[in-house]
N, C-alpha and C positions, 0 to 999 in steps of 0.2 A: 504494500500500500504506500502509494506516494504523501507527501506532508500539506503540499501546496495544491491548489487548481489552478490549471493552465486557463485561465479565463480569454487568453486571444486565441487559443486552441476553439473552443465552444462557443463564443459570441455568437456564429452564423446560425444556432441550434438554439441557441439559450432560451427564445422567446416562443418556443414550441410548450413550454408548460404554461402560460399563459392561455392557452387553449384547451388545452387537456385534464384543468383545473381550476374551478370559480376559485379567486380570491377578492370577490364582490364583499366580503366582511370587515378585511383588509384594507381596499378600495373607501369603502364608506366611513371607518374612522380615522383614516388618514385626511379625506376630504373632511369632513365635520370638525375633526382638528384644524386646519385651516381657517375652517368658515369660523370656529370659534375665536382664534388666535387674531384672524386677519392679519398675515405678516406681509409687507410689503417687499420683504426679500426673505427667501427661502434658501436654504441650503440641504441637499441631498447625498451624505456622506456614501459612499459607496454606490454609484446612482447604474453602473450597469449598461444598460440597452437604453436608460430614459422610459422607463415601463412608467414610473409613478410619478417619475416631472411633468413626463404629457397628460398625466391625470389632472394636475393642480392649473393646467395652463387658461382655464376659465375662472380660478380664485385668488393666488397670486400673481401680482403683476410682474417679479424679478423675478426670474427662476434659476437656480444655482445647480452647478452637480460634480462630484467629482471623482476620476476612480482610476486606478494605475493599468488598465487595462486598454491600450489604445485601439484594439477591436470593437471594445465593446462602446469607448464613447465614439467611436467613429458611428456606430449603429444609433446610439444614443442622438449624434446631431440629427441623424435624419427622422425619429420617431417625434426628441421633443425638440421641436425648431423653436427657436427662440430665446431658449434657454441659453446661459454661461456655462460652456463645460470644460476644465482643464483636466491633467492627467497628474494626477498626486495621489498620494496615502493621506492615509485620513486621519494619521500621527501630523501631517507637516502640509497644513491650508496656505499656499499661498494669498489669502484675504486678510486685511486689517482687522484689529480688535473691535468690538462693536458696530460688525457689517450686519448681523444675521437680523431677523423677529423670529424665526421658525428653522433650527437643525433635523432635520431624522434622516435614519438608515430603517433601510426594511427589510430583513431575511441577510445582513452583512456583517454586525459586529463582531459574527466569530470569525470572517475573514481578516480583520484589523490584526496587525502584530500586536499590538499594545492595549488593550480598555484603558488604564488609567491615562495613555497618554493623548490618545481620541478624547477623552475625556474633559481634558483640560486643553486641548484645541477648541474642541464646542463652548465649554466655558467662556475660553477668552473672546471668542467668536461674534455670543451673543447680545445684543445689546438690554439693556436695562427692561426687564419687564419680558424676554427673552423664553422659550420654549425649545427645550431638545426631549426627542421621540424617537426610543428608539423599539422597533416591532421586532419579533424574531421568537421563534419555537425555544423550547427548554425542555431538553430530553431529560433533564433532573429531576421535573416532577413526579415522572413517574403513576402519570394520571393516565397517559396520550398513548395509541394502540397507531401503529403504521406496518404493513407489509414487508415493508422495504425492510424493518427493521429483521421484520421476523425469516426469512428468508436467504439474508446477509448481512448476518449478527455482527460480521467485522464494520458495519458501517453504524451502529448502537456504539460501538466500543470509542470509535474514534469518535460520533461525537459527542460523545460524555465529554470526551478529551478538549473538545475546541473550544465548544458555547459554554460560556459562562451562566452561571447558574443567573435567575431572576432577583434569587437576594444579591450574587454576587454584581450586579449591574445594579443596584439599589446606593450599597455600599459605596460603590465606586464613584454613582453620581454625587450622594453627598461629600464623600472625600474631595471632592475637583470643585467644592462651593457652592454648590447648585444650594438654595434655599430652600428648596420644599423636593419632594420626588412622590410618587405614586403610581400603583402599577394595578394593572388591571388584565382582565382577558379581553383583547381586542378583536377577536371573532375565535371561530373554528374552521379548521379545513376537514371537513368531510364527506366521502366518497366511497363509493363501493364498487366494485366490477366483480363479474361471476365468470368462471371459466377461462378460459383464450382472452375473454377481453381486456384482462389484466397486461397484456401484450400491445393493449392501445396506450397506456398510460406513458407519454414524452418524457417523464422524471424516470420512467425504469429503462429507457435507453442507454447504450451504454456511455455516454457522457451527458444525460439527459440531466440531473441533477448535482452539487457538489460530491453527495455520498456516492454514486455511480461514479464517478471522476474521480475520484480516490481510491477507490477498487484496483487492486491487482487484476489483471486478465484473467488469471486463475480465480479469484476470488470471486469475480462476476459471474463468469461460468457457473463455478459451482454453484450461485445463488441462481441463477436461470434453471439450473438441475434440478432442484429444488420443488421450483415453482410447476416444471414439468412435472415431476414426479407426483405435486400435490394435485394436479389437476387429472394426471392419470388414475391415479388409486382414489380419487374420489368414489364415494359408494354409487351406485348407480341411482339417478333421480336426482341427486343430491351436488348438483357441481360445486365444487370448490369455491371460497368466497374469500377475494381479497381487499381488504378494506383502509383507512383512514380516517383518524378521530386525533386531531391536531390541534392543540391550542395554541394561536397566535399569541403571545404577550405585548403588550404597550408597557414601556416602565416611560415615565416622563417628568422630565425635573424641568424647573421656573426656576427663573435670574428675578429676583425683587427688584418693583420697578423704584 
């Protein structure tokens, strides 16, 4: 299993799970976030393809993004036109102190080398009165039932290993000054496919998601084997059922205005 994702490898593919998976829960409190914040510059750490800038582009009027992937923001200029987008980590903004109203990343901070040091970039970032958001799953709780996991247990192991727990992004925002924090469940990702159709699903491709992307060759396979095997020995009448019950987390810290 490799450490990193080659994300200018996958850019051309990336935005195939957008399709193969409502994140309309997602979508809707990221926008309601906005409409409540009203930020007149936004910033989107980890921004990717531009999936969720071209969502805000009828709320905020500045649109910010940034992300070390030049595949993926080259894909990014053409989804969210209008937008600001440079090529940096999300340790080292090149933006002045007191640019932002609104930071978030969505499904990225366990890509970040560093939380504490994203951290205290969004900090310095924000100005007075200021909102950082940041969404992303938490395989720590230990609540949330995915396929993926069950079928290619090595991609559960690692990422215990990346994402930082819910308390631990709690922790983290208050240490970097944030005044208030608060976390919530910001939707659920749930789905179910029966049989073969689990062979539709874009994230179980083999660089269809970060965990697929991380997989050894060997380790995919076997997990395909698997999946074969369960849909084979299914009892008859009964096809095999692969499902998703995901909780999205929001943790969100305020700058005192």
């Amino acid at each position: 299993m490799t450490s990193r994702v080659d994300y200018d490898r996958i850019a051309a593919t990336y935005d195939a799970r957008y399709s193969g998976r409502s994140y309309d829960g997602v979508m809707s409190a990221l926008r309601d976030l906005a409409r409540a914040s009203r930020p007149n510059r936004a910033l989107e750490a980890g921004c990717g393809t531009g999936f969720w800038l071209a969502a805000l582009r009828d709320i905020v009027p500045h649109r910010y993004g940034t992300d070390p992937s030049f595949n993926m923001l080259a894909r990014a200029a053409q989804r969210a036109s209008g937008s600001i987008l440079v090529r940096a980590a999300a340790e080292a903004v090149p933006f002045r102190s007191g640019t932002f109203d609104l930071i978030f990343c969505i499904n990225a901070v366990h890509h970040f080398a560093s939380l504490p040091r994203f951290l205290a970039e969004a900090r310095r970032m924000l100005r007075p009165g200021g909102t950082l958001a940041v969404f992303g799953m938490d395989p720590h709780r230990g609540r949330d039932s995915w396929c993926v996991y069950d079928y290619f247990p090595d991609t559960k192991k690692t990422d215990l290993a990346r994402f930082p727990s819910t308390g631990t992004i709690v922790d983290a925002v208050l240490q970097a000054g944030f005044d208030r924090v608060d976390c919530s469940v910001a939707s659920r990702l749930v789905e179910t496919r029966v049989g073969r159709a689990v062979f539709d699903d874009p994230e179980l491709k083999r660089r269809g998601c970060s965990q697929m992307a991380l997989l050894s060759d060997e380790q995919y396979a076997a997990g395909i084997s698997r999946i074969e095997a369960a849909i084979r020995d299914a009892p008859a009448g009964t096809p095999a059922v692969f499902g998703a019950d995901i909780a999205m987390m929001l943790c969100r810290g305020t700058v005192s205005s």
